[in-house]
C-alpha positions as CSV (number, residue, x, y, z in Angstrom):
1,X,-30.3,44.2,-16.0
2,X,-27.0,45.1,-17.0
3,X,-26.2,47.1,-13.9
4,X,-27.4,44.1,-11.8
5,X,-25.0,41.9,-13.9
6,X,-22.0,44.0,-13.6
7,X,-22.7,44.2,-9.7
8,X,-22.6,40.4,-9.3
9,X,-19.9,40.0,-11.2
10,X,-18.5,42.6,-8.6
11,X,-19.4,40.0,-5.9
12,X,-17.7,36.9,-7.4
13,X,-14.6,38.7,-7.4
14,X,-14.5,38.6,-3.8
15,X,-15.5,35.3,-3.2
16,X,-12.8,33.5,-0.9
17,X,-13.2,29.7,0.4
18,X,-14.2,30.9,4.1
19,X,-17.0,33.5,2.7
20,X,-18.4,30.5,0.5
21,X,-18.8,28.8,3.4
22,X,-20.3,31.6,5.3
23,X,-22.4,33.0,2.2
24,X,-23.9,28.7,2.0
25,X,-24.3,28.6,5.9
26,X,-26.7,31.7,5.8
27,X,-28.5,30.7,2.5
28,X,-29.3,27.2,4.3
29,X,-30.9,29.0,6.7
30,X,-33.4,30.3,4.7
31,X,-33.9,27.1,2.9
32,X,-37.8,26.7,2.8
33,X,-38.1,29.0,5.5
34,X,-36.1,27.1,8.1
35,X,-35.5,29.4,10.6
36,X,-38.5,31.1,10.6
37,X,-40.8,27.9,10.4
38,X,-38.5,27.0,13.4
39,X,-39.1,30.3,15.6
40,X,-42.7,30.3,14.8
41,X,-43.2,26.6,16.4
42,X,-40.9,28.1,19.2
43,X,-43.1,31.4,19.5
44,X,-46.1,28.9,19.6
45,X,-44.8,27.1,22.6
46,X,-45.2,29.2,24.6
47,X,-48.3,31.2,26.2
48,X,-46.4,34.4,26.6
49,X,-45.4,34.6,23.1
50,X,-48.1,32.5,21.2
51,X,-49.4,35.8,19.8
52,X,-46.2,36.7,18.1
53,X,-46.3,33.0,16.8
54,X,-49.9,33.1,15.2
55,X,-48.4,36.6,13.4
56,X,-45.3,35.2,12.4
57,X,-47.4,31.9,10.7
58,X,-49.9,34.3,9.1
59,X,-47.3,36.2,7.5
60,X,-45.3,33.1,6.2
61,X,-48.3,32.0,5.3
62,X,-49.5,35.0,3.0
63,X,-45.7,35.2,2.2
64,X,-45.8,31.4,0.3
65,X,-48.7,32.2,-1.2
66,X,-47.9,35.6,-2.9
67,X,-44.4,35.1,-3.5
68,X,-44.0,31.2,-4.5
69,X,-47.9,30.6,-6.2
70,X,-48.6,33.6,-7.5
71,X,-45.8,36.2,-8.0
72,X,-42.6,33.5,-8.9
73,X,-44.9,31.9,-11.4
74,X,-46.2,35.1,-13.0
75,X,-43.4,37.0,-13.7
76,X,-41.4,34.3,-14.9
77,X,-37.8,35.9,-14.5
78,X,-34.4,33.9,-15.3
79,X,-32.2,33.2,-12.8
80,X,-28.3,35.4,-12.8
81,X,-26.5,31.8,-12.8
82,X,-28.5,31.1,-15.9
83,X,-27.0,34.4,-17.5
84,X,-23.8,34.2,-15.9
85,X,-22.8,31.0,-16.7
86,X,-18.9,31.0,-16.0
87,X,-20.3,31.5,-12.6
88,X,-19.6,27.8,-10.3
89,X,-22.6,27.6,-8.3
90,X,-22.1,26.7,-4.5
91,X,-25.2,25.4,-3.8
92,X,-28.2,23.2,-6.2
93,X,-29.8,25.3,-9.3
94,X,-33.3,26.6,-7.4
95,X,-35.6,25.1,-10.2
96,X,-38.1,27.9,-9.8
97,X,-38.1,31.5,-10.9
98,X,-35.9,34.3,-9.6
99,X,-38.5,36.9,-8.7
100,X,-38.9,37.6,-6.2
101,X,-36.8,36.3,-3.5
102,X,-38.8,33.7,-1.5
103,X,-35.6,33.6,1.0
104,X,-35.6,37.7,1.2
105,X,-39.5,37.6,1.8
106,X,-39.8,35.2,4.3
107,X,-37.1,36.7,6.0
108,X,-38.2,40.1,6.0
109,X,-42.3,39.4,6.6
110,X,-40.9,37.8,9.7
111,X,-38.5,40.9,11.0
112,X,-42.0,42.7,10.1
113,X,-44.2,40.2,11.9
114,X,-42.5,40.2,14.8
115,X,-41.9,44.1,15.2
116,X,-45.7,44.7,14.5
117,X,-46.2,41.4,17.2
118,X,-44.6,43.7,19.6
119,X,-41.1,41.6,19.8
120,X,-39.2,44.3,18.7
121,X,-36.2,43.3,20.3
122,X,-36.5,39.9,18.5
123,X,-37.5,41.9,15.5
124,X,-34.4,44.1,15.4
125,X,-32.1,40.6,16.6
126,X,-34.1,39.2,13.3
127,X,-33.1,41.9,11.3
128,X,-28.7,41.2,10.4
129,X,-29.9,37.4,9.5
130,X,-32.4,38.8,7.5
131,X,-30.1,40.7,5.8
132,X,-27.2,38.1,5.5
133,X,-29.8,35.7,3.8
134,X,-30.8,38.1,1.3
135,X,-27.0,39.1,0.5
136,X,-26.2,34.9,0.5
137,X,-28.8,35.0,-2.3
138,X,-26.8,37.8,-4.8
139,X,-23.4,36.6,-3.4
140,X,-24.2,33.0,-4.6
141,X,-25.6,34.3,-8.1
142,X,-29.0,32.9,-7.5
143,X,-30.7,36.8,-7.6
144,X,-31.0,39.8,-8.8
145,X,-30.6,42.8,-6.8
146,X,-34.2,43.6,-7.5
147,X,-35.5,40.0,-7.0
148,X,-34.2,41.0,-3.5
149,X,-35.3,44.4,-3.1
150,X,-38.8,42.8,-4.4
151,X,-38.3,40.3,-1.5
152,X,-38.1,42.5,0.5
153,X,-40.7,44.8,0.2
154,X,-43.2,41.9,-0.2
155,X,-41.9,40.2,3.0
156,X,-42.8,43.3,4.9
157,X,-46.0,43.4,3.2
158,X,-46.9,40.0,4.0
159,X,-45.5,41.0,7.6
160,X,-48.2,43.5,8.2
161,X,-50.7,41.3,6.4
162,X,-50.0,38.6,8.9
163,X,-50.3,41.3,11.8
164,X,-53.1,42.8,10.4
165,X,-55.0,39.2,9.8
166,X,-54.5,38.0,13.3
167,X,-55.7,41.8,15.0
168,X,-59.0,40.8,12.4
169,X,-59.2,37.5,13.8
170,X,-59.4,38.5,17.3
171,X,-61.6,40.8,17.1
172,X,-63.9,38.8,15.5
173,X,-63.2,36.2,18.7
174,X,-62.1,33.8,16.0
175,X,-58.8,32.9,17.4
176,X,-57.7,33.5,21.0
177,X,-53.7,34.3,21.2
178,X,-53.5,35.8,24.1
């Protein structure tokens, strides 16, 4: 932990008023899933990409589940601005646990989703926001490095979950996406 420490303590010396402001901008986006909750209703919409949209819930879905029921409570982990406590916080203390990141997971099970949906274009335009909410997350002292690198590699698990569920459920003529 005390490599992860010295590394955010890296980040708050560059923190200018503009990046604050950039760094709170992304981090809102990721707020209870925002974004993503708002392209899957827009993948739903429509016929031509309501498959996408049913892989893109599933893996939110199985994303909430692991990460904020099971997972968060779990392992239990402290948050850096709990540690760090000269730190000024730019946004509200999360009140649940740091590991792992639900922003990071839902981000990244959605890239995943909708790569494996076959929106890769979408999945690689997906991708830089991804990545600029996960950084928001260290940058504003609210994770770890590894409570986004666990974020991450659970989002993309979830992503092929949600991919994998929905191939299941149409082969079993359960749900028709197409």
């Amino acid at each position: 932990m005390n490599a992860e420490l010295t590394f955010l303590n890296a980040l708050q010396a560059l923190r200018t008023p503009a990046l604050d402001g950039v760094m709170r901008f992304f981090t809102h986006l990721g707020d209870s899933g925002f974004v993503w909750l708002a392209l899957t209703a827009l993948l739903l919409a429509f016929r031509r990409t309501r498959r996408a949209g049913w892989v893109l819930a599933a893996a939110l879905l199985f994303d909430a589940v692991l990460c904020n029921i099971l997972l968060k409570p779990m392992v239990g982990r402290i948050r850096p601005c709990d540690v760090l406590t000269e730190v000024e916080l730019l946004i509200p203390r999360p009140e649940d646990f740091s590991f792992p990141s639900g922003h990071t997971a839902a981000s990244f099970a959605s890239v995943t989703a909708l790569w494996l949906a076959g929106k890769k274009r979408w999945a690689m335009a997906a991708l830089p926001l991804a990545v600029l909410i996960a950084f928001s997350r260290m940058y504003l002292c609210v994770h770890f490095p590894t409570d986004i690198l666990g974020g991450a590699v659970l989002g993309t698990a979830c992503g092929w979950l949600g991919a994998w569920a929905i191939k299941k459920l149409e082969e079993n003529k359960m749900v028709r996406s197409r």
